[in-house]
N, C-alpha and C positions, 0 to 999 in steps of 0.2 A: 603665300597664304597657307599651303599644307605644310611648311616647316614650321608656324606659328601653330596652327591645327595639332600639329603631331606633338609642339612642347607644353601645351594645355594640358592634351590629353595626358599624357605622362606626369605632371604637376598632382592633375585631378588622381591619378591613380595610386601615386606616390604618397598623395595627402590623406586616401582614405585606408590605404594600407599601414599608416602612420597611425592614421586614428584607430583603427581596428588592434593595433598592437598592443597602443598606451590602454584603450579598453582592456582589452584583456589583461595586460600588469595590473591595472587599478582591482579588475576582478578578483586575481592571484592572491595580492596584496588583505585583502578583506578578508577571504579567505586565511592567510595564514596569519593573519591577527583575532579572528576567531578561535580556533588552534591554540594561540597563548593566552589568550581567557581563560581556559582553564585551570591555569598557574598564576595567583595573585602577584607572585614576583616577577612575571615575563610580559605583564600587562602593559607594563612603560615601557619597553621596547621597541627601538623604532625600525618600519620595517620597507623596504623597498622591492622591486622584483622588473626583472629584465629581463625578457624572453622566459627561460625555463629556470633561472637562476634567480633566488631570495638571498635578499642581504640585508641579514638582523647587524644591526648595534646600540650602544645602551652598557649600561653600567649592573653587575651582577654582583651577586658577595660568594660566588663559590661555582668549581667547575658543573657541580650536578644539575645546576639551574641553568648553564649555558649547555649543557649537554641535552638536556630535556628541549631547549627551546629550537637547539637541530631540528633534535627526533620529530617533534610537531612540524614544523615548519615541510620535513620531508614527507609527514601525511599527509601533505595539500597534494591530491592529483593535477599536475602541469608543472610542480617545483620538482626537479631532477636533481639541483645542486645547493648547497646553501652554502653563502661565504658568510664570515661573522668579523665585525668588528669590535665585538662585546668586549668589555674592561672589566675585570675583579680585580678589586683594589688586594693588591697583596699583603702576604703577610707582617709578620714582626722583622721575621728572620726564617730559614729555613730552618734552624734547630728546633725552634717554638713550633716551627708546622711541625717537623719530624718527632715532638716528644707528643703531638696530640695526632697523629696516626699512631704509633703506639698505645696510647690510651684510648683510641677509638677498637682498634683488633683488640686488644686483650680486656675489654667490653663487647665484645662480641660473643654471643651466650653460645654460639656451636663452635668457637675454638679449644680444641681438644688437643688431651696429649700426642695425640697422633694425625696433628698439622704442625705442618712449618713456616709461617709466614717471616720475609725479610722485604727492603725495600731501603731507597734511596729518596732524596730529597734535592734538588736541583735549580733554584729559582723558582721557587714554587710548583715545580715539576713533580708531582710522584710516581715513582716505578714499584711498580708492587710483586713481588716474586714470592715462590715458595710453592710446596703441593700439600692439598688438603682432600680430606676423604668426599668419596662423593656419592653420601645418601640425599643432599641436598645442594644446592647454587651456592654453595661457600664463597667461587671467586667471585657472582656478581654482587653478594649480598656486601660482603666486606668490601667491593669496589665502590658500593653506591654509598656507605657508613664516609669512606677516606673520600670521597668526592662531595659529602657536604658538609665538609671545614671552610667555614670561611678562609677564605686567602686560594685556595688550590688555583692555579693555573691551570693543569690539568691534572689528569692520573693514568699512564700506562700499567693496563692491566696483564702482569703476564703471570699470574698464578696459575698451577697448573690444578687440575682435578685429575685423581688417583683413579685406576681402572675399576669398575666393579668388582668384587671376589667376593666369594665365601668361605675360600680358603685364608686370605689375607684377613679378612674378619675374627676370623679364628686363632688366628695369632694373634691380631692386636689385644683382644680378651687374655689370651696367655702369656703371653709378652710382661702387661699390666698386673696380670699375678705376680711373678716372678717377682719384678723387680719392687714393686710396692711390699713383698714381705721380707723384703732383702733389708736386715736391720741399716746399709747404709743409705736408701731410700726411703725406708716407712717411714719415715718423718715428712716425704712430700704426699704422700697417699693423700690427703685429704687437700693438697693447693691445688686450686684449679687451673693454676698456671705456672708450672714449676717451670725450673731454669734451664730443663734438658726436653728434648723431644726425641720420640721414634717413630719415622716414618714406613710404612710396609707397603711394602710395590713388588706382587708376584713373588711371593714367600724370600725378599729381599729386603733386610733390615737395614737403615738409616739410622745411626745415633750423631743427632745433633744436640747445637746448644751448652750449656756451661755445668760442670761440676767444679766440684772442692780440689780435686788435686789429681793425680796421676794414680793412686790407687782407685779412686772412684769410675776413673775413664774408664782401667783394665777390668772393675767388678763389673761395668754395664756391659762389655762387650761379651762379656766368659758369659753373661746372666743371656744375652741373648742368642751366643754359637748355641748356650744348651738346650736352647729353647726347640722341645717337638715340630717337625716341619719348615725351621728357619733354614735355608738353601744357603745363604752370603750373608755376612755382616760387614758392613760400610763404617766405621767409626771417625765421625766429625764431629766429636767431641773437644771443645775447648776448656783447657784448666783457668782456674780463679787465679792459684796459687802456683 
């Protein structure tokens, strides 16, 4: 009698501990479908939760919308983890992704001659590299631009952002004289995206990107050893020709 007594009670305690769980998932759950309200494309998302853990899936057209639908998911106080089964239909091809990350930075209104952005294209994978000045979130802004192409799988962001200076500032102003009055570059003085870049990092110069030939390489490098205050010049410069 008390060994049927004792497996009652354990049934009854088991069951309400059950129930008291699935309540609480179902709460979690409401909760973090509230949370994707806010985004009309995370609305259809379907979503589950087990113990401390949400698990979105559902069908997305780009990484930024799956990335957003994390982030909400992990403001619900009691979701600690999210797993995602979410699908974005991929692209054409990774060249067609990698030529519209290119046209997405170089529409970017604060890339300037004195960033460097590069980056790789992998299954829909983007790796995004390079160092850019930092009066502003250059690498999250250009992260969120290449993360809402449709097709992205994801995007690793490893751009870096340049130290504060006022002295490096100073340069890049003199730097940009120099070489803009230098007759074999005033011709790009007015592109807003010429095909060379100089990066300045602690009165240390970077010449990247493409000129015309092997004499243009040597005038950018002479243009910026003579430059007031330049410490190093770096020359990764690539010829056309």
């Amino acid at each position: 009698m008390t060994h049927h007594q004792a497996n009652i009670a354990t049934l009854l305690v088991t069951g309400f501990l059950a129930f008291g769980a699935s309540t609480a998932d179902a709460q979690l759950v409401d909760e973090v479908r509230e949370k994707l309200r806010g985004e009309r494309d995370l609305r259809r998302l379907e979503v589950s939760v087990t113990g401390s853990e949400a698990l979105l899936s559902g069908e997305l057209k780009n990484f930024w919308l799956k990335h957003q639908a994390i982030e909400r998911a992990l403001e619900v106080e009691g979701i600690e983890t999210v797993a995602s089964e979410i699908i974005i239909p991929p692209s054409e091809s990774d060249q067609a992704l990698a030529e519209k990350v290119a046209e997405e930075v170089q529409r970017y209104p604060y890339y300037t001659f004195f960033d460097y952005l590069d980056g790789v294209v992998n299954s829909g994978t983007v790796v995004l590299m390079g160092r850019v000045t930092p009066e502003r979130d250059k690498a999250g802004e250009i992260f969120e631009r290449v993360a809402k192409i449709d097709g992205t799988q994801e995007v690793r962001n490893e751009i870096r952002s340049l130290t504060p200076s006022n002295a490096d500032n100073n340069l890049r102003r003199a730097l940009a004289q120099q070489i803009f009055r230098s007759p074999d570059f005033e011709r790009f003085s007015a592109d807003r995206n010429p095909p060379f870049r100089v990066i300045v990092e602690r009165s240390v110069v970077t010449l990247v990107g493409w000129v015309q030939g092997e004499i243009e390489r040597r005038q950018m490098e002479q243009i910026a050893r003579q430059t007031q205050g330049v410490l190093r010049v770096i020359n990764e410069l690539q010829t056309i020709q």
